[in-house]
Structure formats: structure tokens, C-alpha cells
C-alpha positions in Angstrom: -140.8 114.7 84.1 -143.9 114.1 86.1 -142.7 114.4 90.0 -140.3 117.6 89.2 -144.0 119.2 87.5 -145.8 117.7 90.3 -143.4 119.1 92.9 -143.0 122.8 91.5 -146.9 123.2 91.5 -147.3 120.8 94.3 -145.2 124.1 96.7 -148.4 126.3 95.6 -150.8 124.2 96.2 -152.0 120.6 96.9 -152.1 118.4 93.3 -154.3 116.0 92.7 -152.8 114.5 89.3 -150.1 115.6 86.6 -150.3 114.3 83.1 -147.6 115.2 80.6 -148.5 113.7 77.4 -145.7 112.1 75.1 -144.8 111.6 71.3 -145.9 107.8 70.2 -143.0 107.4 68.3 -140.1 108.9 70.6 -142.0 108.7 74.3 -140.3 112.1 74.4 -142.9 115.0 76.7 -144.5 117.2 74.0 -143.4 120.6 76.6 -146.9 121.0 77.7 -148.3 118.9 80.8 -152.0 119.4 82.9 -152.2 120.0 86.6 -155.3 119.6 88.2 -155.3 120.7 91.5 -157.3 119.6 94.7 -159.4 122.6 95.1 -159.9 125.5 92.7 -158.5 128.1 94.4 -155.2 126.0 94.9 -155.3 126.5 90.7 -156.1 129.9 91.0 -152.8 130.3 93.3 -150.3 128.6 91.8 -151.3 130.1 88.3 -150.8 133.4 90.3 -147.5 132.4 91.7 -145.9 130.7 89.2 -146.9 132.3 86.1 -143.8 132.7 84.0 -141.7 131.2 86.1 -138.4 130.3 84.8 -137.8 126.4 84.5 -134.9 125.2 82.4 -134.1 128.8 81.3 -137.6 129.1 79.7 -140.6 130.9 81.1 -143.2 128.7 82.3 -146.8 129.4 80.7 -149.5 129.0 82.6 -153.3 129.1 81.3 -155.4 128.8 83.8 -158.5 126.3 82.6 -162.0 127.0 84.0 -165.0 125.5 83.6 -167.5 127.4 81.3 -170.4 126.0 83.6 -168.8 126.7 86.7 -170.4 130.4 86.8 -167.0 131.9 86.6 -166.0 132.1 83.1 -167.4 134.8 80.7 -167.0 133.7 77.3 -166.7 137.6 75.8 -164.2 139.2 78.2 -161.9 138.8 75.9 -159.4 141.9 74.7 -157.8 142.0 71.5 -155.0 144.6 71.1 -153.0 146.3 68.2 -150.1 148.0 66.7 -148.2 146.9 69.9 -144.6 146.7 70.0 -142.7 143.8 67.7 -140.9 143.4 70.9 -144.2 142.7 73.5 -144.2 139.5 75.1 -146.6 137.8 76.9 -145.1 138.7 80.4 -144.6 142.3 79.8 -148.8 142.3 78.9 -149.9 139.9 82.0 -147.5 142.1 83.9 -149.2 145.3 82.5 -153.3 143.7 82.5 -153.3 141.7 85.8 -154.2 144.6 87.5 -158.2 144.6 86.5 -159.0 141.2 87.1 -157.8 137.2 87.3 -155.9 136.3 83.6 -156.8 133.2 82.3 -154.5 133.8 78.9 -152.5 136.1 77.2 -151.8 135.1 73.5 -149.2 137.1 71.1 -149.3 135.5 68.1 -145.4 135.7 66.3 -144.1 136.0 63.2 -142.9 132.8 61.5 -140.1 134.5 60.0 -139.3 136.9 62.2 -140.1 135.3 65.9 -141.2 138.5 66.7 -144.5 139.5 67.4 -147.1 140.6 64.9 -148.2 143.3 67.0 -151.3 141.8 68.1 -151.9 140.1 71.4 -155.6 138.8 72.8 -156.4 138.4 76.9 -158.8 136.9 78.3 -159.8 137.4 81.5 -162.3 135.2 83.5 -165.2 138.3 84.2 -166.6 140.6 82.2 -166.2 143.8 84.4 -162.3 142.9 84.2 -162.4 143.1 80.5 -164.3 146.4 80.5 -161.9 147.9 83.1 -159.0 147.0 81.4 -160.3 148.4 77.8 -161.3 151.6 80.0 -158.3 152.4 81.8 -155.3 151.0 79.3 -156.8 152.9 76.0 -154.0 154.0 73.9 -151.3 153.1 76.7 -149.6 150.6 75.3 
């Protein structure tokens, strides 16, 4: 619920409000909730942090949600990556990426059938020079 969201974040960083948005019909939480945080580098910490975190035996996904007219978002540093392994996830690629700059998301898109990846994935970080350095340096490594 709410206070067990607001409390897990709330250990990274001060929150200002949690909203977990619920089914009409049922009231049941659709899995997904939005933190917004007193300050943005309080954000920027806790999506460091607790990125993948496990909470109820299922890794918590983070995406980190910036502005695009707060200066600090770059609208093109975005990767897109092929003929990865059906088995990547989205941990083993933020593990692998972090490195070159601040994530904002890593996306593998899966198979409906399968529920295994489609050997594609897509990062986006929040600067352009991130995106370059990543593309540089991770060229035929994966």
C-alpha cells in the first residue's frame, strides 16, 4: 500500500507524496505507484539505491522521470541494442550501462509467447555524452 511505498523510498530520501493508482471496479493497486520526492536529487538517490530492489519477491522498477524543460533531459540519448541474449534482463543491462552516465530506463521488450526477451533492449540515459560513451565503449560486447 501507500505507507509501506512511502516508507521504502522515504529511507532514501525525503517524499513529498505517493500515489498508487487503483482499478475502478476492484480498488485493487494496478503494481505501478508515483513518488515524488522533496528535492531532485533525493529522486536521483533513491532511483540509484533502490533500483531493482526486491519487494515481494519481485524486482522493483524504477524509471526515473525528469522534466524535459528542466535542462537535464536529452531527448536523443537514447540506445537501442540487438541480437542480445533471449535471456538479458533489464538488471543484467542497467548493471552493465550505468557506468557512462545517470539511467533513466532500460526497456527489454519480451516475447508474448515465450516471456523471454526478443533480443532487443532500448536505454535511455538523461545526457547525450552518456549515450555516446556507452555506444563507444560497449560496441560488440554484449
Amino acid at each position: 500500500d501507500e505507507e509501506q511505498v512511502f516508507l521504502i523510498f522515504h529511507d532514501a530520501a525525503d517524499v513529498l507524496h505517493v500515489n498508487m493508482p487503483r482499478d475502478r471496479m476492484t480498488e485493487q493497486h494496478n503494481g505501478y505507484a508515483f513518488v515524488e520526492f522533496v528535492e531532485e536529487l533525493g529522486a536521483e538517490y533513491a532511483f540509484l539505491l533502490l533500483n531493482f530492489l526486491p519487494v515481494h519477491d519481485q524486482p522493483m522498477k524504477i524509471t526515473h522521470m525528469v522534466p524535459e524543460d528542466s535542462g537535464k533531459y536529452h531527448p536523443g540519448a537514447k540506445l537501442f541494442l540487438s541480437r542480445l541474449p533471449p535471456t538479458i534482463t533489464e538488471l543484467d543491462l542497467f548493471r552493465a550501462f550505468k557506468t557512462f552516465g545517470f539511467i533513466m530506463t532500460v526497456h527489454v521488450p519480451l516475447d508474448r509467447a515465450t516471456n523471454q526477451s526478443r533480443s532487443i533492449a532500448f536505454i535511455r540515459y538523461t545526457e547525450w555524452d552518456a549515450c555516446e560513451k556507452a555506444l563507444h565503449l560497449m560496441q560488440g560486447q554484449m
